[in-house]
N, C-alpha and C positions, 0 to 999 in steps of 0.2 A: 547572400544566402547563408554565408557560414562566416565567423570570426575568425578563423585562420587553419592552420594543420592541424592544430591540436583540440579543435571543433569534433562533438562527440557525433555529429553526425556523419564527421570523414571518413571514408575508406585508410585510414593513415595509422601506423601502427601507436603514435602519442593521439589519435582520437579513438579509436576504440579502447585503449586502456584507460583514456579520461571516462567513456562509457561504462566499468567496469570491467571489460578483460582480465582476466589474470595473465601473466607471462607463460607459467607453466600450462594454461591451456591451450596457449596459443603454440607454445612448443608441442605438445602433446597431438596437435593438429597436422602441425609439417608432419612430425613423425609418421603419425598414421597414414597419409598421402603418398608417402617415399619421392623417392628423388625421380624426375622426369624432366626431359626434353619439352617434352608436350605443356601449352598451355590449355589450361583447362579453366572454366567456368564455373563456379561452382556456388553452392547457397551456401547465406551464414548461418544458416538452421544449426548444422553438424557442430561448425566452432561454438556458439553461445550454447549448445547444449551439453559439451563438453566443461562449459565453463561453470553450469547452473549446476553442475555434479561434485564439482569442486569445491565450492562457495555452498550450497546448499547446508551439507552437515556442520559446519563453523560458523554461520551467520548469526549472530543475533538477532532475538523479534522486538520489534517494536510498534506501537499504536500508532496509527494517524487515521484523524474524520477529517472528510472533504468539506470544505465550513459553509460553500453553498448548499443553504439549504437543511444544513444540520439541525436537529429536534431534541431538545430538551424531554428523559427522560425523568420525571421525580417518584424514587420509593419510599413510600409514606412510613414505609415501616426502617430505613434506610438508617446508617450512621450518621447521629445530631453531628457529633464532632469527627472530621476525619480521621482517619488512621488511617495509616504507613504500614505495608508487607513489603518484604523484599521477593524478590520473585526470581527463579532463574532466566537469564534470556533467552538460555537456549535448552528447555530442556535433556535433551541429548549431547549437549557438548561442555562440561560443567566450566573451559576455560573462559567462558564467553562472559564468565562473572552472570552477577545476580542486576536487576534493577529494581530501583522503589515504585510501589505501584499503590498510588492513591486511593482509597474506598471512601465514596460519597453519597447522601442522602439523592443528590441529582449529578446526573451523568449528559453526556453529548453521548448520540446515535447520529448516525447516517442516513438521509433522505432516503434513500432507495431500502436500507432496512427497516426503516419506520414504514416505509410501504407495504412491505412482505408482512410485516407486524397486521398491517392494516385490512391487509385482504385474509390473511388469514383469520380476523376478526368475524371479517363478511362471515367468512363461513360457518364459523363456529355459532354463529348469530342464527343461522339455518338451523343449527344442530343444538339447538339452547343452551351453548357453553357459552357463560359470561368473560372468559378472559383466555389468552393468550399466552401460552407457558413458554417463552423462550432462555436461552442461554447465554447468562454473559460470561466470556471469555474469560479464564485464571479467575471468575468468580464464582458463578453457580446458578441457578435457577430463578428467573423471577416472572411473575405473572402481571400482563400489562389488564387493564381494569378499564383502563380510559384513554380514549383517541380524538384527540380535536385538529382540524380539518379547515382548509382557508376556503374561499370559493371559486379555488382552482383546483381544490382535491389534492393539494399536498397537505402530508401536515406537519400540525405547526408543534402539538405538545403531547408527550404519554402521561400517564399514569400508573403505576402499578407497584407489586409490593412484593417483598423477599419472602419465602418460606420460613417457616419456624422454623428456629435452631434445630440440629439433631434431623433435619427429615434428610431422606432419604434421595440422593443425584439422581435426576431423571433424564435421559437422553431425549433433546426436543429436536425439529427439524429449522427452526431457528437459531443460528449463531450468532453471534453477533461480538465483533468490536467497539467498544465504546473508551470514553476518557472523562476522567473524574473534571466537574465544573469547577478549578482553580483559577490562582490568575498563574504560576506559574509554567502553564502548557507553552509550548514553542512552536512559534511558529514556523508553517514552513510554506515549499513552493516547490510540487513535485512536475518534474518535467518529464515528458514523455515524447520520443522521437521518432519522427517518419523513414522514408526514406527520401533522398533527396532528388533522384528521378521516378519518372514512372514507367522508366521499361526494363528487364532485363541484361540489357545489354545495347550500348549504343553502335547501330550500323550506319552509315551514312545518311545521319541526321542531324541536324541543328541542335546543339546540347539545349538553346532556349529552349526548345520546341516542348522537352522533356523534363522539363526542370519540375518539380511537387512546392507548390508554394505553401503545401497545407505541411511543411513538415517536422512542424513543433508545435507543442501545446503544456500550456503550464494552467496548472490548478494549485489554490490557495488551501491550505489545509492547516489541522491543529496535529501537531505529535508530542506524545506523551515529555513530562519534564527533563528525564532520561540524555533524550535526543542532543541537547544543549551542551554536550559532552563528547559529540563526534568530534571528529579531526576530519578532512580534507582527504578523501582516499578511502577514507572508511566505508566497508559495504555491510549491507543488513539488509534483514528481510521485517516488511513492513504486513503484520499481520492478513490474510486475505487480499492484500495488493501484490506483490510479488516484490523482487529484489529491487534495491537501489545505492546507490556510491554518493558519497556525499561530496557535494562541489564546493559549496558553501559552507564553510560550519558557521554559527552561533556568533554573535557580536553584540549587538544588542535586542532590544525588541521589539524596533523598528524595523531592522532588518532579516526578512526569514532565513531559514537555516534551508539551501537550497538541493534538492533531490533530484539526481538522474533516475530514470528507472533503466537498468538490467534488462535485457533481452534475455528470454529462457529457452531459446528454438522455435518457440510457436506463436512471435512479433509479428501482428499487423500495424499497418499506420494508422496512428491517432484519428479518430474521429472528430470531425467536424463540429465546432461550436458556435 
């Protein structure tokens, strides 16, 4: 069930910091408890949420799309040739340095945004609005035009085109993360953890009995070129995903660059694939 003590799904103080704990959170935890005789029980809502407090304002952002299922967006009106901005990682935190962030004629979207893309189409189709005003992240405004669709009702490709220079930022109800169609995106392998029984507290029971076999789950994903740069320990925040530590850094392109995800206080277990 687990590779050793220092397994991020251990109760053990080298498995929660492989999870991303910080030390001083976890000090910052005793502290608040104070000293007692008494065992007590208690949830790890309080600690990982003391920890998301800490890590929050310093973290870097970063891009990653889930690749199952990823859609090809192309802006007609779009950069022939890319070009390179630097970008802060953290707006708020200027130490967290800047990253390069690629501007492409076609981008990768996410399944489940290309959907919302999708339905909001429906409706605007009701309303004789021909397109889709959504927002792309650290970029700005684009109108999707065209939706093509398998015969399972995912889909497979957009269409849609930038605003003329000079107009004017429009707040949409679509966000969206995306990542410029390079070859040098990095791969990765975000993991995300259960818990490893399924009671509260063992009373005289069989630990088998209890045991979560569903309590890891890894998903293949693209993150921005950036990424290729962690070190082993490094934590950041992955746009609209939440926090993760990196386990694995970068080697080659074979092998992906692998991601714990961070508990923020409000951790269920993985869902079933």
């Amino acid at each position: 069930m687990v590779d050793g003590w220092d397994d991020a799904r251990f109760p053990t103080v080298q498995g929660i910091v492989r999870r991303g704990l910080k030390i001083s959170a976890l000090k910052q935890f005793i502290l608040e408890q104070g000293a007692s005789k008494n065992l007590n029980c208690m949830e790890w809502d309080k600690l990982w949420n003391i920890n998301k407090k800490i890590i929050d304002p310093i973290s870097p952002r970063h891009t990653a799309i889930v690749k199952e299922g990823c859609v090809l967006l192309t802006l007609s009106n779009g950069p022939e040739t890319p070009y390179v901005r630097k970008i802060p990682k953290n707006k708020r935190y200027d130490d967290a340095g800047v990253k390069d962030t690629t501007f492409t004629k076609k981008i990768w979207i996410e399944q489940t945004d290309a959907q919302a893309i999708a339905d909001a189409k429906a409706i605007s189709l009701n309303e004789e609005i021909k397109s889709v005003v959504i927002t792309l992240m650290d970029w700005g405004n684009a109108s999707v035009e065209e939706i093509k669709k398998d015969s399972d009702g995912n889909v497979t490709e957009l269409k849609g085109v930038l605003p003329p220079k000079g107009s004017v930022h429009k707040t949409t109800k679509i966000n969206l993360t995306w990542l410029p169609v390079i070859d040098q995106l990095a791969p990765l392998t975000l993991v995300e953890f259960g818990y490893l029984i399924t009671v509260k507290k063992i009373v005289e029971i069989d630990f088998i009995d209890v045991l979560n076999p569903d309590n890891k789950k890894e998903i293949a994903a693209l993150g921005d070129a950036n990424m290729k740069q962690l070190k082993r320990g490094d934590i950041l925040q992955l746009e609209r995903k939440g926090y993760y530590i990196c386990d694995v850094p970068y080697t080659e392109p074979s092998k992906p660059i692998v991601l714990y995800a961070i508990p923020d206080g409000r951790q269920t277990a993985p869902k079933k694939t």
